[in-house]
DOSE-615775 format. One record per atom (N, C-alpha, C): residue in one letter; atom name; x, y, z. Coordinates in Angstrom, 2 decimals, m for minus. Layout:
BEGIN
   aa   at        px        py        pz
    A   CA         X         Y         Z
...
REM end
This chain:
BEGIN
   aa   at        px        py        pz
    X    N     m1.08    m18.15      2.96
    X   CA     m1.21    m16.72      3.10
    X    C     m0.72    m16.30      4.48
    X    N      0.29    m15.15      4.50
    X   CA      0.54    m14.53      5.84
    X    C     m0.87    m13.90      6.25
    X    N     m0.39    m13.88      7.80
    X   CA     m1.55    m13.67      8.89
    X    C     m0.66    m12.43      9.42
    X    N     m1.23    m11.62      9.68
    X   CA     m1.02    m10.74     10.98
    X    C     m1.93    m10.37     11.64
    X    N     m1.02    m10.55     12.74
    X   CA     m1.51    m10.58     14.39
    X    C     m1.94     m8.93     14.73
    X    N     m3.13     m8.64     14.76
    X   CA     m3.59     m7.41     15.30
    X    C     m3.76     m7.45     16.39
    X    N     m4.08     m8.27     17.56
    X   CA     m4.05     m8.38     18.53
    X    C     m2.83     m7.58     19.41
    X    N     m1.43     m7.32     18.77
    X   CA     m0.22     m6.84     19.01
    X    C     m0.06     m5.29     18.14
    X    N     m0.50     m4.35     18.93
    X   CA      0.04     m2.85     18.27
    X    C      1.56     m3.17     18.43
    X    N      1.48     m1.87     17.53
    X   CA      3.66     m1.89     17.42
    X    C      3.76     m0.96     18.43
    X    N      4.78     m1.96     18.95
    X   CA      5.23     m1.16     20.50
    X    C      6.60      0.04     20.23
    X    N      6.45      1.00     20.67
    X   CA      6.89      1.83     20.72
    X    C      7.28      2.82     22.01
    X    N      8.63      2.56     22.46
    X   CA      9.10      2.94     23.85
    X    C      9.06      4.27     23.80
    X    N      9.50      5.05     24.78
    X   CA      9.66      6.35     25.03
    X    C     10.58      7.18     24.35
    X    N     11.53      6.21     24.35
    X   CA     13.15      6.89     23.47
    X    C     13.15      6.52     21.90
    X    N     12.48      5.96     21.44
    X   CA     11.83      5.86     19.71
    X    C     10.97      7.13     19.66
    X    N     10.11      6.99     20.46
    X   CA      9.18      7.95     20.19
    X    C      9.45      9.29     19.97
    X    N     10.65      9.93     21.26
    X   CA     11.08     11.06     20.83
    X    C     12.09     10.90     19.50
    X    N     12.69     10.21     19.34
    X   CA     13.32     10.07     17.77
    X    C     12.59     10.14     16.70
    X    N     11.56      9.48     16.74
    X   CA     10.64      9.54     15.59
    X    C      9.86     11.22     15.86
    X    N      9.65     11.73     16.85
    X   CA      9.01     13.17     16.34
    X    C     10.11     14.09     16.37
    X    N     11.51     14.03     16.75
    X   CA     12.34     14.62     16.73
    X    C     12.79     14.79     15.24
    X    N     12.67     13.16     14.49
    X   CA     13.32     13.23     12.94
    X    C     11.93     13.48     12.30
    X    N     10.57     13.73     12.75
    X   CA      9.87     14.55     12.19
    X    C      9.69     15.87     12.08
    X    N     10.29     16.38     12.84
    X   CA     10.45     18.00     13.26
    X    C     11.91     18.21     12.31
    X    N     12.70     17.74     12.33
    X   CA     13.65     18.14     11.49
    X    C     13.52     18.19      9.93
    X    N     12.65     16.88      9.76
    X   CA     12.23     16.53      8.65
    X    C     11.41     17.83      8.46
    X    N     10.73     17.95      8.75
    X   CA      9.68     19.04      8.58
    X    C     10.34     20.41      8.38
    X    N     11.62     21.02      9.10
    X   CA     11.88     22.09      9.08
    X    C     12.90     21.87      7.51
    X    N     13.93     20.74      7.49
    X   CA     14.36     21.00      6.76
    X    C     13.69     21.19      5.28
    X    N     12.51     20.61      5.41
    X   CA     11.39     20.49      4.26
    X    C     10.82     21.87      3.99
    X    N     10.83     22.70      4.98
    X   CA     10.39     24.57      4.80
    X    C     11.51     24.95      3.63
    X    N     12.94     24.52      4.59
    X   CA     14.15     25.11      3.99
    X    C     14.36     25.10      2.36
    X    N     14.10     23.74      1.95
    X   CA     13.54     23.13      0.70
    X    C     12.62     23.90     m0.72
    X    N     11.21     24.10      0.45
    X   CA     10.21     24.61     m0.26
    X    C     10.99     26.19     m0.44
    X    N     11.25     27.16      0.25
    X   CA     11.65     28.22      0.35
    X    C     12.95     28.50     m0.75
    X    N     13.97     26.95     m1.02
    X   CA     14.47     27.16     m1.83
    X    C     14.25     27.11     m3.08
    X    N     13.02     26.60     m3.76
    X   CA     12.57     25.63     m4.84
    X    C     11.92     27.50     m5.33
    X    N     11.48     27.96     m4.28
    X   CA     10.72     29.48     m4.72
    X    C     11.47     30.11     m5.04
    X    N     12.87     30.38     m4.40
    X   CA     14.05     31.49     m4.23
    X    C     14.44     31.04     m5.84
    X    N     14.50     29.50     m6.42
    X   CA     15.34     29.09     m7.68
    X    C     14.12     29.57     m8.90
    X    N     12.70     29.77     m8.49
    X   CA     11.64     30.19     m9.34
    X    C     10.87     29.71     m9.29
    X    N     10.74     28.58     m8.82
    X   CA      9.01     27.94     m8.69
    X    C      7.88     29.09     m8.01
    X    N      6.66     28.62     m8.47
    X   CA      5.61     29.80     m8.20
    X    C      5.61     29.78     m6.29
    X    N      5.84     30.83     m6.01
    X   CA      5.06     30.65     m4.26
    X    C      3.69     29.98     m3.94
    X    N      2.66     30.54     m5.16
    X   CA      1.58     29.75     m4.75
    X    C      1.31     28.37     m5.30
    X    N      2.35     28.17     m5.49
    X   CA      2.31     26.28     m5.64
    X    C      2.19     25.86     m3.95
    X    N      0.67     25.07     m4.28
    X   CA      0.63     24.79     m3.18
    X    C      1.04     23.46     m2.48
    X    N      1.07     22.70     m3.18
    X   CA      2.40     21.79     m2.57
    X    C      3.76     22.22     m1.86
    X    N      4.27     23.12     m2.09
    X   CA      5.19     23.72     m1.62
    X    C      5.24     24.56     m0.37
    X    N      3.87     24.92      0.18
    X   CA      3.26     25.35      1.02
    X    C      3.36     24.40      2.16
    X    N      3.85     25.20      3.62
    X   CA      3.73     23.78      5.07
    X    C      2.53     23.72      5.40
    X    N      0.73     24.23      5.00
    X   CA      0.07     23.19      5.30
    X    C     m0.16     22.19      4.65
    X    N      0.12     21.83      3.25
    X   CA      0.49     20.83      2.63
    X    C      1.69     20.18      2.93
    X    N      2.80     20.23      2.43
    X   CA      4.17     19.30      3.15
    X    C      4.47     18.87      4.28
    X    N      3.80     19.53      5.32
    X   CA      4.18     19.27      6.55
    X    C      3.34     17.74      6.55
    X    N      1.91     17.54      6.61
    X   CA      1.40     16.83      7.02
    X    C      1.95     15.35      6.51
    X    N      2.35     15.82      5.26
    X   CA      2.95     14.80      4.18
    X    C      4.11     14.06      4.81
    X    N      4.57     14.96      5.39
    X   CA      6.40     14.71      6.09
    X    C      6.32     13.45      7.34
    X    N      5.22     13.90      8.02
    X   CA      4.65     13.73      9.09
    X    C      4.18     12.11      8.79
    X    N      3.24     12.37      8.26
    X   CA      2.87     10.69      7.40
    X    C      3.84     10.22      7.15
    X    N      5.00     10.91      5.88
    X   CA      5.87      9.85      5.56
    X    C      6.80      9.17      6.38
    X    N      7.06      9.78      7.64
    X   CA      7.76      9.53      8.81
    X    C      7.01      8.25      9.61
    X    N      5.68      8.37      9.72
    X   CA      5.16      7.35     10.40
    X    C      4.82      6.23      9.50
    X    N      4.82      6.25      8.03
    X   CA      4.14      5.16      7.38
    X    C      5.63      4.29      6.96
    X    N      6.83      5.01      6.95
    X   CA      8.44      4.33      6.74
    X    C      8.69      3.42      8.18
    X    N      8.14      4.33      9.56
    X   CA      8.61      3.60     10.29
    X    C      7.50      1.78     10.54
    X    N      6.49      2.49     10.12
    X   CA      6.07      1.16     10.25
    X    C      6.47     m0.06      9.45
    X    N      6.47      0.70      8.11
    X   CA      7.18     m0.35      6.96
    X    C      8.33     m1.02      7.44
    X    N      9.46     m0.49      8.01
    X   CA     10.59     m0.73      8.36
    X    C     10.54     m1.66      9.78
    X    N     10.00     m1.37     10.55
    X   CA      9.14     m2.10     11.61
    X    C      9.10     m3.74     11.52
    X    N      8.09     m3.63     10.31
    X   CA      7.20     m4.79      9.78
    X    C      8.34     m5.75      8.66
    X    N      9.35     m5.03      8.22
    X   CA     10.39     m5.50      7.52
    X    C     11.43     m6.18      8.65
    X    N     11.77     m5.70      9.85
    X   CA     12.60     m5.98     11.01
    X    C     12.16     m7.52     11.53
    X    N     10.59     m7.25     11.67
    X   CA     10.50     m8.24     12.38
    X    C      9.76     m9.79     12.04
    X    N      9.73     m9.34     10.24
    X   CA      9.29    m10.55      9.36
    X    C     10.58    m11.08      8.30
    X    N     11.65    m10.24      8.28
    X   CA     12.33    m10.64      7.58
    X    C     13.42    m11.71      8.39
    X    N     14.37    m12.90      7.77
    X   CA     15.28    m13.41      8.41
    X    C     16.45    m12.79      8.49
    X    N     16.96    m11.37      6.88
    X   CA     17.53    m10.91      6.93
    X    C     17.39     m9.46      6.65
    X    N     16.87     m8.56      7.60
    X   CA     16.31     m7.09      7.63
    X    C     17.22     m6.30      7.04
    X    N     18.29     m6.30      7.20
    X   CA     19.14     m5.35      6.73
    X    C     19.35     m5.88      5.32
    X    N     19.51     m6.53      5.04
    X   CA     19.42     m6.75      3.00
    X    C     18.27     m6.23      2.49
    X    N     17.37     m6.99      3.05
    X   CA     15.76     m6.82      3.05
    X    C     16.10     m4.84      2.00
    X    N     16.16     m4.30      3.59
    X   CA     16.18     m3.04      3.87
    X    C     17.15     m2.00      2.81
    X    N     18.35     m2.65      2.80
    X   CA     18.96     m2.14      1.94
    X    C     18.61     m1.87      0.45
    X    N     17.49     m2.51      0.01
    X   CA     17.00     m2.82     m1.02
    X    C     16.11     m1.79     m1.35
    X    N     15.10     m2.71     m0.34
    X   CA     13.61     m1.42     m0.37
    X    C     13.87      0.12     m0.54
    X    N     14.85      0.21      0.81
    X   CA     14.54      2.02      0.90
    X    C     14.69      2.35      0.12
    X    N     15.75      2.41     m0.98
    X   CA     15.98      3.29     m2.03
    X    C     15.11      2.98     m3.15
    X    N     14.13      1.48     m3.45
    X   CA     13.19      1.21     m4.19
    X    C     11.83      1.85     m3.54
    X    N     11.49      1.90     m2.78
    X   CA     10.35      3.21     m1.93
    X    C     10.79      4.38     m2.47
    X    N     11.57      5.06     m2.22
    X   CA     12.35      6.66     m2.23
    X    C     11.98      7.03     m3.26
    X    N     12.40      5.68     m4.52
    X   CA     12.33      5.95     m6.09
    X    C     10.46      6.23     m6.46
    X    N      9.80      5.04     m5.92
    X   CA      8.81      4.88     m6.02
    X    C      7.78      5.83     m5.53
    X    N      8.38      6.50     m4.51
    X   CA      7.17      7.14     m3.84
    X    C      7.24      8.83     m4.40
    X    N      8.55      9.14     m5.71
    X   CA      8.47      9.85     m7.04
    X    C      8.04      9.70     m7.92
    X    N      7.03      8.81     m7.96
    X   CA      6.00      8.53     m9.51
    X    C      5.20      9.68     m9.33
    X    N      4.42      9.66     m8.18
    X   CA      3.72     11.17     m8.34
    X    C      4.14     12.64     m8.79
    X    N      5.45     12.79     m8.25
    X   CA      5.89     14.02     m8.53
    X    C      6.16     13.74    m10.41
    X    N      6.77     12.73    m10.68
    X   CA      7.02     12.88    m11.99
    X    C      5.64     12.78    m12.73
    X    N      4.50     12.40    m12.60
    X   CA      3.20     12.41    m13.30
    X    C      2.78     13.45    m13.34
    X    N      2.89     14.81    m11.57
    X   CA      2.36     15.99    m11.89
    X    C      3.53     16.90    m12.68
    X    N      4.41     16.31    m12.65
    X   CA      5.40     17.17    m13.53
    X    C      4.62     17.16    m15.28
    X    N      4.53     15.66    m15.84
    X   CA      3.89     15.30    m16.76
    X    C      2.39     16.07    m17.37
    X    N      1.90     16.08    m16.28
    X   CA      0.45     16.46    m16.94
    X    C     m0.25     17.91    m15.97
    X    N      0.82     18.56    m15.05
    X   CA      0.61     19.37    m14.59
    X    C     m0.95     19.89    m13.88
    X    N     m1.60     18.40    m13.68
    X   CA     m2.97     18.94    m12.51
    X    C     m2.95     19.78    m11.56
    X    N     m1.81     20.24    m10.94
    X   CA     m2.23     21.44     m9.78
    X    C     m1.00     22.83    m10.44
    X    N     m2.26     23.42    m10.36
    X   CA     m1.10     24.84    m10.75
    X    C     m0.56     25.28    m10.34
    X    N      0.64     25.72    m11.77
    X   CA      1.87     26.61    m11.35
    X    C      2.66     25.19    m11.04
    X    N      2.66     24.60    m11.95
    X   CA      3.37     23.66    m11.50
    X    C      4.59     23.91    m12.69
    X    N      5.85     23.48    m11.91
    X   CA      6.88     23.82    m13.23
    X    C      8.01     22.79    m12.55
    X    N      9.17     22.46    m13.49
    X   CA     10.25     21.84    m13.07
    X    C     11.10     21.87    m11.75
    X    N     11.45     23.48    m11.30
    X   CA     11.46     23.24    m10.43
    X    C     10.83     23.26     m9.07
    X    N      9.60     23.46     m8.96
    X   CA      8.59     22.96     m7.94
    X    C      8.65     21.73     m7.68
    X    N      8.72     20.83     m9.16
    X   CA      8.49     19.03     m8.70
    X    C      9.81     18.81     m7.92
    X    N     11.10     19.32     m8.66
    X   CA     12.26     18.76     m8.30
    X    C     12.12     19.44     m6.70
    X    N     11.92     20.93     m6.20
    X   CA     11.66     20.77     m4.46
    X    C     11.19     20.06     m4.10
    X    N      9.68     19.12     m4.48
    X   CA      9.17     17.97     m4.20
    X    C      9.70     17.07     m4.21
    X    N     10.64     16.27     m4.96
    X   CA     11.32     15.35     m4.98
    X    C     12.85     15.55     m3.65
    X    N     12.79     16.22     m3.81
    X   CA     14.33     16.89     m2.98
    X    C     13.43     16.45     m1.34
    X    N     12.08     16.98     m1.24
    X   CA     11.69     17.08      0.48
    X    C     11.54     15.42      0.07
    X    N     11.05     14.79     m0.62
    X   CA     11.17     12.88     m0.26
    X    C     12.83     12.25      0.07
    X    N     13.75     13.24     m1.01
    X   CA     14.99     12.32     m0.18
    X    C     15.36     13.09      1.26
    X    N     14.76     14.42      1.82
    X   CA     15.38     14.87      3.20
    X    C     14.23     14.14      3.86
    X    N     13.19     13.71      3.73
    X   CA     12.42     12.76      4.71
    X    C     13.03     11.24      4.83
    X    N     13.42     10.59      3.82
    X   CA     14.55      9.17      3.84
    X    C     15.87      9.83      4.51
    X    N     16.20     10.82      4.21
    X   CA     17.50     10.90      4.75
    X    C     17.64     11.03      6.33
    X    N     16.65     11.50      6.83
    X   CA     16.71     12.12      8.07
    X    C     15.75     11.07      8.93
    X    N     14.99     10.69      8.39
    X   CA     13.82      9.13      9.10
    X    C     14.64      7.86      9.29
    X    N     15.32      7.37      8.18
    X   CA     15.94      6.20      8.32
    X    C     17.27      6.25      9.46
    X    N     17.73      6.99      9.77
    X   CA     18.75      6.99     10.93
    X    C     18.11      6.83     12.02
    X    N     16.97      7.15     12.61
    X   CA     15.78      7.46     13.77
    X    C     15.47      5.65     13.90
    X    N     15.22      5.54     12.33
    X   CA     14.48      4.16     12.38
    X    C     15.51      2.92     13.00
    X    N     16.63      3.46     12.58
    X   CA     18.24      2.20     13.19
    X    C     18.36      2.22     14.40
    X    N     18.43      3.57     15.10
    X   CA     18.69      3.40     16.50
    X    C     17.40      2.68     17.59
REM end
């Protein structure tokens, strides 16, 4: 069984750091841009998923829980970038089961096609815009 070492936080320099809240702030705005469009195409306004005190926080998380993944993939794998090449787009896919289940059975209201698909759209501008942050 792998062990990890807690004794060792993930170090994180000064010039990551502003990258990582920099591609969270973008992430985040372009994620308004998103929600605002998903309303303009007809989704309900008060879908509240679509709403930035919901998405934002989401964005925010997904930014810090990729970089760690990616992190932890860098520095356990022999070959990270295959590794990597793999995962992200198997995460991306994966971390759309939710949107397609509330599409399915519609638990939060006002939920309609295209609300999920803005939802799905802000997961690929959070991969799109995180994983460049995460390379440099």
């Amino acid at each position: 069984m792998a062990s990890i070492d807690v004794q060792q936080p993930v170090a994180v320099d000064r010039r990551r750091l502003i990258l990582l809240v920099t591609a969270a702030v973008v992430a985040g705005v372009l994620n308004y841009l998103v929600a605002r469009g998903a309303v303009a195409l007809g989704a309900d306004q008060t879908f509240r998923p679509l709403t930035p005190p919901v998405f934002i926080p989401f964005t925010l998380v997904g930014v810090a829980i990729g970089f760690a993944g990616w992190r932890a993939v860098v520095r356990r794998s022999a070959r990270p970038h295959s590794v990597l090449r793999v995962l992200v787009p198997v995460v991306l896919v994966l971390s759309m089961m939710p949107d397609l289940l509330l599409l399915a059975t519609g638990f939060i209201p006002h939920t309609s096609g295209t609300a999920v698909a803005g939802l799905m759209v802000m997961h690929i501008v959070v991969t799109a815009v995180a994983v460049p942050a995460y390379e440099l």
